[in-house]
C-alpha positions as CSV (number, residue, x, y, z in Angstrom):
1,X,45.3,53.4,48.0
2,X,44.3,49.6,47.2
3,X,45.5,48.3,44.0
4,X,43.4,47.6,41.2
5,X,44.3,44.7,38.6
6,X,43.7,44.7,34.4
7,X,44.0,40.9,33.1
8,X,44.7,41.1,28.9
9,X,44.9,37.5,27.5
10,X,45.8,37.4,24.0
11,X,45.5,34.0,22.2
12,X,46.4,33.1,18.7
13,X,44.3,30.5,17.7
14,X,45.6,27.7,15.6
15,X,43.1,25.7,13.4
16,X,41.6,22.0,13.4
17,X,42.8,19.3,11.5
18,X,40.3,17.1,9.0
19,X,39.3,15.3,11.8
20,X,38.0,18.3,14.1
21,X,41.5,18.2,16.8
22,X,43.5,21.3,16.8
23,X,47.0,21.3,15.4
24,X,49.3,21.9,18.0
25,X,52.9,20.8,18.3
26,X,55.4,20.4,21.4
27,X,57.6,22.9,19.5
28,X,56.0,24.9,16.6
29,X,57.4,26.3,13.6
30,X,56.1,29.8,12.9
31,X,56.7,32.5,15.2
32,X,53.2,34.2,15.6
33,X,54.3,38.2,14.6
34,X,50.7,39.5,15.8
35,X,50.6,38.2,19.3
36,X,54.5,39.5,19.7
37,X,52.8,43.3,18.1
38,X,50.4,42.9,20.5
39,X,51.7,42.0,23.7
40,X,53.6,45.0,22.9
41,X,51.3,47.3,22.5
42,X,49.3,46.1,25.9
43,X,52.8,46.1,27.6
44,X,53.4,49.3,26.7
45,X,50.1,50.3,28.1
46,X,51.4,48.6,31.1
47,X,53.8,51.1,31.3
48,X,52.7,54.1,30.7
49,X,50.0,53.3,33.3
50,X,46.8,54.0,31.0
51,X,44.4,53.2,33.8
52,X,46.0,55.4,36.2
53,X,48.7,54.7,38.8
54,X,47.0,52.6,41.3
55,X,45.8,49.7,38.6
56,X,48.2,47.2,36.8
57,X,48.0,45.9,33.9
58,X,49.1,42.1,33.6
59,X,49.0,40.3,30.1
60,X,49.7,36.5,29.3
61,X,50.2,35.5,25.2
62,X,49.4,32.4,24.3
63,X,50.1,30.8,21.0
64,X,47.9,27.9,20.5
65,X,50.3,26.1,17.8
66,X,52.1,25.1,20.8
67,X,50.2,25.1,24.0
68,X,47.3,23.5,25.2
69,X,45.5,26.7,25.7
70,X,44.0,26.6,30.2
71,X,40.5,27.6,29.7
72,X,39.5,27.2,33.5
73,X,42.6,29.2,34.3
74,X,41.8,32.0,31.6
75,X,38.6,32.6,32.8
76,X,39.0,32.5,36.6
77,X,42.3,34.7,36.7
78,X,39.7,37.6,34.3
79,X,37.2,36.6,36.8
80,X,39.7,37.3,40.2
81,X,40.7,40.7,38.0
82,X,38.7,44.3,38.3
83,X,38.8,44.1,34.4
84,X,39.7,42.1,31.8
85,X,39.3,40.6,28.5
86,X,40.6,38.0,26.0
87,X,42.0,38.9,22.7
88,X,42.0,36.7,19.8
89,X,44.4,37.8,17.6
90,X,45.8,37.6,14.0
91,X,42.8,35.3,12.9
92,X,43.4,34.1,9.5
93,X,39.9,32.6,8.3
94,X,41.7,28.9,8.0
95,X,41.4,29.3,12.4
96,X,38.3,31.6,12.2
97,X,36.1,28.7,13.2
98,X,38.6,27.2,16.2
99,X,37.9,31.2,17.3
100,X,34.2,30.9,17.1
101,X,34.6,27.9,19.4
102,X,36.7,29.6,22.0
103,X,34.7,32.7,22.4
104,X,31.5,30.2,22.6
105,X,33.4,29.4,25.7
106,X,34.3,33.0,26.9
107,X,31.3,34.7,26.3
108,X,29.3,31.4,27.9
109,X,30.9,32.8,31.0
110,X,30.7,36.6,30.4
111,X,34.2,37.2,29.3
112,X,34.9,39.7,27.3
113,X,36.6,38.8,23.7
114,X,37.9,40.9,21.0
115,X,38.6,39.3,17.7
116,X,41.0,40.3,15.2
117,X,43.5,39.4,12.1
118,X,43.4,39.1,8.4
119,X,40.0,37.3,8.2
120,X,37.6,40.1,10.0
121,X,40.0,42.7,8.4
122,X,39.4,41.2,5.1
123,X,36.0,40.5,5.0
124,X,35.3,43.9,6.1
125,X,37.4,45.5,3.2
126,X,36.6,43.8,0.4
127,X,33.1,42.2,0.8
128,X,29.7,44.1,0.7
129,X,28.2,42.2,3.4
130,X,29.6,40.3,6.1
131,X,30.0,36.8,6.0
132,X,28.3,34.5,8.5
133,X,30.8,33.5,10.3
134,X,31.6,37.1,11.5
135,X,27.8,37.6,12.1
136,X,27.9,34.5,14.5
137,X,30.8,36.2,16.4
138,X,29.1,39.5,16.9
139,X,26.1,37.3,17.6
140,X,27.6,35.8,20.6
141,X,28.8,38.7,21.7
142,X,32.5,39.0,20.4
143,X,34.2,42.5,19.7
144,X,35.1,42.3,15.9
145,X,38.5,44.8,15.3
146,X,39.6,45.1,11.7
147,X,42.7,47.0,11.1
148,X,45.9,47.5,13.3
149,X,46.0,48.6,16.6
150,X,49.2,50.9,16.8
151,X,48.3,53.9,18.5
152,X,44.8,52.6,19.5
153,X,45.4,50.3,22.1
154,X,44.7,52.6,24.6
155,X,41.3,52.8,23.5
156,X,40.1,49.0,24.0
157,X,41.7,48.9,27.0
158,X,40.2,52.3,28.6
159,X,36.9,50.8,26.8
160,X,37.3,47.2,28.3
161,X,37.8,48.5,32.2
162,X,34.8,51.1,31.7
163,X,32.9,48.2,29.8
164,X,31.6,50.1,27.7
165,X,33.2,48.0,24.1
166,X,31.7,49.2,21.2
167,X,30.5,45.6,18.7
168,X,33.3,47.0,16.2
169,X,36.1,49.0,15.5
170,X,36.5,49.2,11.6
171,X,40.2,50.9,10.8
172,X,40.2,49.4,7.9
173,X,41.1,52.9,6.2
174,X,43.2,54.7,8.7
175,X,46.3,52.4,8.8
176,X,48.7,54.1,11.5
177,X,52.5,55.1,10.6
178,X,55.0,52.8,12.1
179,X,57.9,54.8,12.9
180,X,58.8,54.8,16.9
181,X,55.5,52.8,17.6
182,X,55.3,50.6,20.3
183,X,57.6,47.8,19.5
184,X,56.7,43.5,19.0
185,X,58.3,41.6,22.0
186,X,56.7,38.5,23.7
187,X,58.8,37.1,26.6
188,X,61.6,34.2,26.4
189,X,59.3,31.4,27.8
190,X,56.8,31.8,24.5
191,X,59.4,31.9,22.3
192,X,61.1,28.7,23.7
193,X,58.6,26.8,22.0
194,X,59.3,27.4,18.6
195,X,62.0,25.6,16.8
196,X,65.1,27.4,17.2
197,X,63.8,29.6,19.6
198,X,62.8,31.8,17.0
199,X,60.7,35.2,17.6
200,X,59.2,37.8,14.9
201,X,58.7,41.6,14.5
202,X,57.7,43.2,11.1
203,X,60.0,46.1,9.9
204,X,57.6,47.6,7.3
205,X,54.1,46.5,6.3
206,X,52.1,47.3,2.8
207,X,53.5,45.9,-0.7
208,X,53.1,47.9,-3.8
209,X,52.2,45.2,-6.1
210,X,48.6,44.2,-7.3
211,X,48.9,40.1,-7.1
212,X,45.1,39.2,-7.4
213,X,45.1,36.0,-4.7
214,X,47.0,38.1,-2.1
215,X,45.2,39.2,1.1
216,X,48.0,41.5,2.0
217,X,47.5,44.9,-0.1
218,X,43.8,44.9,0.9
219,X,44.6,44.6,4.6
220,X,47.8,46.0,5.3
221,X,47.1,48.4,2.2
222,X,49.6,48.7,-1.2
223,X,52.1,52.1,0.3
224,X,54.8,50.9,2.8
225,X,55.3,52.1,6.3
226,X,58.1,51.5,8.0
227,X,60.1,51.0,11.1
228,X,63.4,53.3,11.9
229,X,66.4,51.6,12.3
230,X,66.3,52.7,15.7
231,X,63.3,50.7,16.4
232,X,64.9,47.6,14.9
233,X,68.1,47.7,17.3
234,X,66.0,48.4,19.9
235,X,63.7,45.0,19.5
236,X,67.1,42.9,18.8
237,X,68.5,44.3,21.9
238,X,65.4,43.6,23.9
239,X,65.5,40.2,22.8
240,X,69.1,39.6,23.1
241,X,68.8,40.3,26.8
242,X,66.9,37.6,27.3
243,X,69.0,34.8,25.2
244,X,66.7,35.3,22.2
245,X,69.0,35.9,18.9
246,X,66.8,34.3,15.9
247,X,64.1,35.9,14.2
248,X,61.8,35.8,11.4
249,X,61.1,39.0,9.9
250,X,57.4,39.0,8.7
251,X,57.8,41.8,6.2
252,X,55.6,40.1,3.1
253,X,58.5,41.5,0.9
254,X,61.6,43.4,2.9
255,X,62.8,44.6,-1.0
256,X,60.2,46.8,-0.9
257,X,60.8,48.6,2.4
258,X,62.5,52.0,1.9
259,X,64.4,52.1,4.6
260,X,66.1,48.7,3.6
261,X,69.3,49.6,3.6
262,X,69.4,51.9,6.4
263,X,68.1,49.0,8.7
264,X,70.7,46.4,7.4
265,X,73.6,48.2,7.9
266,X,72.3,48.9,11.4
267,X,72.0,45.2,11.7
268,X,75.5,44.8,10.3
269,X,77.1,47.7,12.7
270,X,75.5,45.3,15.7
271,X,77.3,42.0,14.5
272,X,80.6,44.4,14.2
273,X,80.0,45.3,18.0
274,X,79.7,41.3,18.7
275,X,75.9,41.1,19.2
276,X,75.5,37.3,17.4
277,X,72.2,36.9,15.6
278,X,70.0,34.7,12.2
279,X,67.0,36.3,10.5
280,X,64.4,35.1,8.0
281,X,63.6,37.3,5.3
282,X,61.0,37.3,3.2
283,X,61.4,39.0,-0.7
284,X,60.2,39.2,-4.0
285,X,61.9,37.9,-7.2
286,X,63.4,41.7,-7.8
287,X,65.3,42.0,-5.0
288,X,68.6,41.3,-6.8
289,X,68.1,44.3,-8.8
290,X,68.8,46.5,-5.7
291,X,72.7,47.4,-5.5
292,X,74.3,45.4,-2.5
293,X,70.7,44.0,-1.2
294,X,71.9,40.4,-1.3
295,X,74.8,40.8,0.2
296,X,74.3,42.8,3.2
297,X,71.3,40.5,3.9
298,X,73.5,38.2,4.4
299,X,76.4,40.2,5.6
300,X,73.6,41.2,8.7
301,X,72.5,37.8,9.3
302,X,70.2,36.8,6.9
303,X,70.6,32.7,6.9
304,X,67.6,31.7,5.2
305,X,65.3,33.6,2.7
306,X,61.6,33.2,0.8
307,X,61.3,34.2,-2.3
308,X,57.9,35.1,-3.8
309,X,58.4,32.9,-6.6
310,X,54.9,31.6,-7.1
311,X,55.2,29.9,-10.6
312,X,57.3,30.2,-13.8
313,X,54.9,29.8,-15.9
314,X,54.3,33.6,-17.7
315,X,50.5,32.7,-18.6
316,X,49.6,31.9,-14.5
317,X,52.2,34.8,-13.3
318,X,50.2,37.4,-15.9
319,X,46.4,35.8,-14.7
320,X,47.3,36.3,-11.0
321,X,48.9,39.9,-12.2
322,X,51.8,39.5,-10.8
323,X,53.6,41.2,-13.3
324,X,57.2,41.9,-11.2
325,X,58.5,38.3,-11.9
326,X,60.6,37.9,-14.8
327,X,61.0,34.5,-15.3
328,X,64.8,35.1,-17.0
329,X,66.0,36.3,-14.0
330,X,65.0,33.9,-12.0
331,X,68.4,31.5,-11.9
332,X,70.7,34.6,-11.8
333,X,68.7,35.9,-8.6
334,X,68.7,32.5,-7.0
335,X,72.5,31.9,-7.9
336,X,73.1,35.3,-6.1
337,X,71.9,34.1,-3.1
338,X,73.2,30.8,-3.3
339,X,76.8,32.1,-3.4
340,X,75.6,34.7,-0.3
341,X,75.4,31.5,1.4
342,X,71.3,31.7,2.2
343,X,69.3,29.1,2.2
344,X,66.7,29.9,-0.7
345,X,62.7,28.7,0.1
346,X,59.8,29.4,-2.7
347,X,56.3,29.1,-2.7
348,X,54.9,27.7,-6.1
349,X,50.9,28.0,-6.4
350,X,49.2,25.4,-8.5
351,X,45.6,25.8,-10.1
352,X,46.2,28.6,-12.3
353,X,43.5,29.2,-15.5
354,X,46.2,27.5,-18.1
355,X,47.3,24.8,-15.8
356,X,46.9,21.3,-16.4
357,X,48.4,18.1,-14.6
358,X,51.0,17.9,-17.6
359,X,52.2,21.2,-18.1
360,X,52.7,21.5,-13.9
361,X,54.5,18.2,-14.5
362,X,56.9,20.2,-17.3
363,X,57.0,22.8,-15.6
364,X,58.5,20.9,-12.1
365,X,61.4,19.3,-14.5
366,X,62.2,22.4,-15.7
367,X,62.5,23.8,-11.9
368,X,64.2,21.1,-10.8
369,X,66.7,21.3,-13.8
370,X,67.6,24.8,-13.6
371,X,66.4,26.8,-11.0
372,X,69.1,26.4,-7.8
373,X,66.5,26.4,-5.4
374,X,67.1,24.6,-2.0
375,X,63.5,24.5,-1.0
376,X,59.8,24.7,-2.5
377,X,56.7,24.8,-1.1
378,X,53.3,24.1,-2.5
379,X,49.8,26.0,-2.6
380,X,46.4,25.5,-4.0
381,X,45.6,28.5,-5.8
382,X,42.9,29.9,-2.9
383,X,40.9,32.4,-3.0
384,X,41.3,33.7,0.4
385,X,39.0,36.3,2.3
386,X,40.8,40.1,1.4
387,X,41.6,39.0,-1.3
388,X,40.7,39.7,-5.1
389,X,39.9,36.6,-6.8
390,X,37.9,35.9,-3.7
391,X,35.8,39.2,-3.8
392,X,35.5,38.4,-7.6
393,X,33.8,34.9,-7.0
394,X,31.7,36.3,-4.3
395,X,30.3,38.9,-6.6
396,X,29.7,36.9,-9.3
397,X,28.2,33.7,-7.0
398,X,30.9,31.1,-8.1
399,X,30.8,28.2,-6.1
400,X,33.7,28.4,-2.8
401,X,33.3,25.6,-0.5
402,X,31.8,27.7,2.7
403,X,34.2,25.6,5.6
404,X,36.9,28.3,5.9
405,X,38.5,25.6,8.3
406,X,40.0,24.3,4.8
407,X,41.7,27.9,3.8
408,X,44.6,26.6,4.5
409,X,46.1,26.6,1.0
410,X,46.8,22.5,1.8
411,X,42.9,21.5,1.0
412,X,41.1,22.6,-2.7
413,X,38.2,25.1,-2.0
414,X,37.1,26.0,-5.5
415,X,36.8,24.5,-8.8
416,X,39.2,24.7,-11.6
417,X,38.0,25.5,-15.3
418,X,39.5,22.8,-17.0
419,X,41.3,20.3,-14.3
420,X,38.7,18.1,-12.2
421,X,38.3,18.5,-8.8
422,X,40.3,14.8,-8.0
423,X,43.2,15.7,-11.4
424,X,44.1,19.0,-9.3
425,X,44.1,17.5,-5.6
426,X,46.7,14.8,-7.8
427,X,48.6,16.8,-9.4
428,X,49.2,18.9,-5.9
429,X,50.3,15.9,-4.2
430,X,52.4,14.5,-7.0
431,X,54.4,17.9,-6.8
432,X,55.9,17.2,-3.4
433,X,56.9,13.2,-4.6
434,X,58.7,15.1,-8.0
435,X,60.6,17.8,-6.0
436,X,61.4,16.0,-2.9
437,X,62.4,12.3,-4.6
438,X,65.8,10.9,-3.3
439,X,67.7,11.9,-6.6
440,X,66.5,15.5,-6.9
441,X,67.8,16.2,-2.8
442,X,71.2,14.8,-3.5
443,X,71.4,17.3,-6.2
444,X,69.9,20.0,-4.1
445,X,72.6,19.0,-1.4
446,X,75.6,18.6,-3.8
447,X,74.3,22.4,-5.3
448,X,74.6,24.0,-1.7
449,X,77.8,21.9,-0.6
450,X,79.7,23.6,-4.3
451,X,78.9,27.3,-3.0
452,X,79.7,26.4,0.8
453,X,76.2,26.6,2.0
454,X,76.1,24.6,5.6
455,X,74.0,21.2,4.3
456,X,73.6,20.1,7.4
457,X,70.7,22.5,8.2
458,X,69.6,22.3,4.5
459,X,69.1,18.3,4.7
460,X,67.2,18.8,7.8
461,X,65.0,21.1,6.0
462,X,64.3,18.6,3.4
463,X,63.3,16.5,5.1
464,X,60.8,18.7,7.7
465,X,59.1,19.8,4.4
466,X,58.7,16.5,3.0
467,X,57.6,14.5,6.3
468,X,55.1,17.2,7.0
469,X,53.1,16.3,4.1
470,X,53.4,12.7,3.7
471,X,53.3,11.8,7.4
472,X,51.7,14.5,9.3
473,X,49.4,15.5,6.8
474,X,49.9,19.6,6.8
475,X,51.6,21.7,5.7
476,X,55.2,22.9,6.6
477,X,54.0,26.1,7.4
478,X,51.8,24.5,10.2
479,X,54.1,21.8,10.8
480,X,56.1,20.8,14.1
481,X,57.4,18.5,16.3
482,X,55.8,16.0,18.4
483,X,51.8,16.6,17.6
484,X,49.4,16.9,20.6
485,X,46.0,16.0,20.7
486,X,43.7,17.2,22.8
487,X,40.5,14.8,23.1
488,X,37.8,17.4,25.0
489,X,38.8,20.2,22.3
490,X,37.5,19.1,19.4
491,X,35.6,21.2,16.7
492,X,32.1,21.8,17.9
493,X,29.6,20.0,15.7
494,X,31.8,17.0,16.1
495,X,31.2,14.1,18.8
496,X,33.9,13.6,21.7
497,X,35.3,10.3,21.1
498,X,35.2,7.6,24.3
499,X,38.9,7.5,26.0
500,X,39.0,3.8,25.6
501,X,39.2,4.6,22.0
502,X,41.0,7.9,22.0
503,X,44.7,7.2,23.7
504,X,44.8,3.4,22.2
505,X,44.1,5.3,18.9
506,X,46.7,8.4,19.6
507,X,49.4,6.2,21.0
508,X,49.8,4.4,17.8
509,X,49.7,7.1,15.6
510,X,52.4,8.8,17.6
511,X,54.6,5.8,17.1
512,X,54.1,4.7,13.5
513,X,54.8,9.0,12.6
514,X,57.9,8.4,15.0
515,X,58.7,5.6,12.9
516,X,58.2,7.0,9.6
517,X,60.2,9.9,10.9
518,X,63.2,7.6,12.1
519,X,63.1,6.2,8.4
520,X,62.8,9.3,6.6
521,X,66.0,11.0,8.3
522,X,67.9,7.6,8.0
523,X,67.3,7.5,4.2
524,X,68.0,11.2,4.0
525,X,71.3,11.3,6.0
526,X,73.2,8.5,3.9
527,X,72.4,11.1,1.4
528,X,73.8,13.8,3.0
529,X,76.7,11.8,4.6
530,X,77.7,11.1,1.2
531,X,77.9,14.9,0.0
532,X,79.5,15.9,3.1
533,X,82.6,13.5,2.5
534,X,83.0,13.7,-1.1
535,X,86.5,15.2,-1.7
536,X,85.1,16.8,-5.2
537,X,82.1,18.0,-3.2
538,X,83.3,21.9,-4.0
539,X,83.9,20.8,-8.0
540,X,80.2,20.2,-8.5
541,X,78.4,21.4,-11.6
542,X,75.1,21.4,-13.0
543,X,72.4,23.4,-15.3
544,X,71.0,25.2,-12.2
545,X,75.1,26.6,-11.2
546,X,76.1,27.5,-14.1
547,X,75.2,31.2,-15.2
548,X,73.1,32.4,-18.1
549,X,75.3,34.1,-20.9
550,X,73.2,37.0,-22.5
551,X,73.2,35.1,-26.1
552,X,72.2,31.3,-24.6
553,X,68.8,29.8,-24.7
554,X,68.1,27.0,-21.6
555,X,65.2,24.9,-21.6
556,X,63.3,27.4,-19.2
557,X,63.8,30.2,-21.9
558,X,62.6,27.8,-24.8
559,X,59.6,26.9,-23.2
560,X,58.3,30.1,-22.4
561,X,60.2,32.0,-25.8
562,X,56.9,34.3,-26.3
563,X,57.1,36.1,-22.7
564,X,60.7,36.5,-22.8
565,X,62.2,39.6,-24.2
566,X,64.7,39.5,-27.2
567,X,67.4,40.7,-24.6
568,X,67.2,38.8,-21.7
569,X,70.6,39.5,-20.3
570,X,70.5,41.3,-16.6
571,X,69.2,44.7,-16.2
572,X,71.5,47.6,-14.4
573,X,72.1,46.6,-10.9
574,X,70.0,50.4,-9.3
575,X,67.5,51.0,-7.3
576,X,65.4,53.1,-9.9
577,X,65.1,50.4,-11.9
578,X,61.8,49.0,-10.7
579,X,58.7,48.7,-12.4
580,X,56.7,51.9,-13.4
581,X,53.4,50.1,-12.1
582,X,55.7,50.1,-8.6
583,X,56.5,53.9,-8.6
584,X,53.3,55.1,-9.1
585,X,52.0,52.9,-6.4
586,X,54.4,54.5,-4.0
């Protein structure tokens, strides 16, 4: 019997920079958690032979954040196959156009492409008509797949080798359980090129909460599925055979995954046995609440956490209804983690309704005074597509700018109500100069060095998040090192620049960034060199270390006296003690 051949491609697109070139790094930050779900899910096909014995199934994963993505080679190796097709996968609408562009080249030579991710997912469950963009798609021929693609894998790929794809598969209410599905893997040599050889898999996905700009309870819906602990040993086993022993746990809020426990004392039972391995976590501001979370986070691995902090400002936390954050707690739940050891990162949105460029201001001293935070992050407020607020401005025909290139949460796509267009695009980039000045990340430093957190790591940090911003231009989330360019992909629409002035252009950007870079990291290590050999380094006190007595008023407490209850001292450490809002969601 002759063998037959199946060629999957999966692709996750990255997105174009201002000036139409795709940003793409030698070594990329983020590990990409939908094309390691995936690739698992076609590998799994592989091997349960879904095509029948005598065809195999062979699948490639690409992430473009760090490869230049073969076109010619794509196409000819789907061409040399019986069947096959190219998967575009967790499409956020920030890379939705650099998707339109690469199935413009597909389908140009018949190929097969299924689209997929948050924005077609989205779109299709909040909006009452489909946007343009996802027309254009399904105009050029693209399968459009909204919802997740446990348990149906099967299906596109049985449809893809009897080509006979329907134009869409809307799942958008039938989200699959996620106990003993097929399991996220992508192979060593994809993971190699992201920094620190990290790789992802989601233990649980929904989140019970109702925050108005997040795209996350409409798509991945608001009760939690999870993964067994089982499944969990068996991805860090599977990637511990092949020397991978980081990962970045994609959870939008771990906290809120039932089987918390049960999976970190599986993770801590491993370390026992001698299996070494760092996680990423992801959590909400609650999470201290839950008897022994923070320390068998750590206890397991955990080396760096994100905390859903998003403001501290009660007015912006209560417009975005994002009730869950107490504002009081904040420091003790910080300190908590801080003398766990973990590296603390936040995400602080700007362009609330009540926000104006001298209350933000205010509002960063008083961060920067008292909150023990190692690192924060900035966003536009954004009303993405699946979300909410942007649903809300849709219906109501409130001006969005219509380039979903810029959904980034870097560029300003709407209009605020009482800041101008040019005071909030200020006031953004004035945040990073006020958290990330020389005097506030010796302070951030001597804070970490006091509770023995390893400041080598944190200063290098530091100074990623600031560089990315002020020399590269993007964000830290979409940051890297060493930035490609790619002169023949360049957004459609826009002119190919002559070669003569291309690589004189390119060269010399790459060597005044290397420069910058060079400078930054010198400035910032006669910092750190001068924590790390201070003999008192341990003795170190400020506002942000020192804990929060149940009868003392801070600055934090004063400014924000009318949201705070009379008793602001900390609640009884149990896991019942959650929100009612949270239980009934459940």
């Amino acid at each position: 019997m002759s063998r037959k051949t199946f060629k999957a491609v999966l692709i996750k697109p990255s997105h174009y920079d201002d000036d139409g070139y795709v940003i793409q790094w030698m070594i990329s930050s983020i590990p990409s958690n939908s094309l390691a779900a995936l690739y698992g899910l076609i590998r799994d096909c592989a091997a349960r032979k879904v095509l029948g014995e005598d065809v195999d199934i062979d699948v490639t994963p690409y992430d473009e954040t760090n490869t230049v993505i073969p076109f010619e080679r794509i196409i000819r190796d789907i061409k040399a196959a019986d069947a096959g097709f190219v998967g575009l996968v967790g499409v956020q609408s920030n890379q939705f156009p650099r998707a339109l562009d690469m199935t413009r080249t597909f389908r140009a030579e018949g190929i097969p492409v299924v689209i997929g991710g948050f924005h077609v997912s989205g779109c299709l469950a909040m909006l009452d008509e489909l946007p343009d963009d996802i027309k254009e798609a399904q105009r050029l021929g693209a399968v459009i797949y909204a919802g997740e693609a446990e348990g149906r894998m099967d299906e596109i790929v049985e449809a893809v080798w009897q080509n006979s794809l329907e134009p869409l598969y809307n799942y958008m209410h039938d989200l699959p359980g996620m106990s003993r599905a097929s399991l996220p893997f992508l192979p060593q040599e994809t993971v190699s090129r992201t920094a620190g050889k990290y790789t992802s898999f989601d233990s649980g996905r929904g989140c019970p909460f109702q925050c108005s700009f997040c795209t996350i309870i409409n798509v991945q819906g608001r009760k939690s599925r999870y993964r067994t602990p089982d499944d969990i040993e068996e991805i860090i086993r599977a990637n511990a055979a092949q020397g991978i022993k980081r990962f970045f746990i994609t959870d939008d809020n771990f906290a809120r995954n039932k089987n918390w426990e049960a999976i970190l004392d599986r993770m801590i039972e491993l370390q026992a046995e001698g299996l070494r391995f760092k996680f990423i976590l992801q959590v909400d501001t609650l999470c201290h609440r839950l008897e022994g979370f923070i320390e068998k986070a750590a206890k397991a691995g955990c080396n760096r956490v994100f905390i859903g902090l998003e403001n501290i400002d009660p007015d912006a936390l209560m417009a975005a209804k994002k009730r869950q954050n107490k504002i009081w707690e904040y420091r003790k739940m910080l300190q908590a983690w801080k003398d766990a050891g973990v590296v603390t990162y936040a995400g602080y949105i700007l362009g609330f309704p009540d926000d104006t460029p001298e209350k933000i201001r205010r509002n960063m001293e008083i961060l920067k005074k008292e909150l023990p935070l190692d690192l924060v992050e900035f966003f536009f407020l954004t009303p993405l597509p699946g979300s909410e607020d942007h649903q809300k401005l849709t219906r109501e025909g409130i001006w969005m700018d219509p380039d979903v290139n810029k959904y980034d949460l870097n560029h300003r796509v709407s209009h605020h109500p009482t800041m101008s267009d040019a005071e909030w695009e200020a006031i953004y980039r004035e945040c990073w100069e006020i958290c990330y000045d020389e005097a506030h990340i010796e302070r951030v430093l001597r804070r970490a060095a006091a509770r023995g957190v390893k400041t080598k790591q944190l200063f290098h940090g530091l100074g990623a998040f600031y560089g990315s911003v002020t020399i590269e231009k993007v964000h830290p989330l979409e940051a890297g090192f060493m930035r490609r360019k790619v002169r023949t992909q360049r957004r459609s629409g826009m002119r190919l620049e002559s070669p003569l002035l291309f690589y004189p252009r390119y060269a010399s950007e790459v060597l005044y960034k290397n420069y910058r870079w060079a400078m930054l990291y010198l400035r910032l290590r006669r910092i750190w060199k001068r924590v790390h050999e201070d003999p008192n380094k341990l003795a170190y006190m400020d506002e942000a270390l020192r804990p929060v007595t149940e009868d003392e008023t801070t600055e934090l407490m004063t400014t924000f006296e009318d949201a705070i209850p009379q008793t602001h001292g900390a609640p009884a450490r149990r896991k019942a003690d959650e929100p009612a809002h949270l239980e009934a969601a459940e």
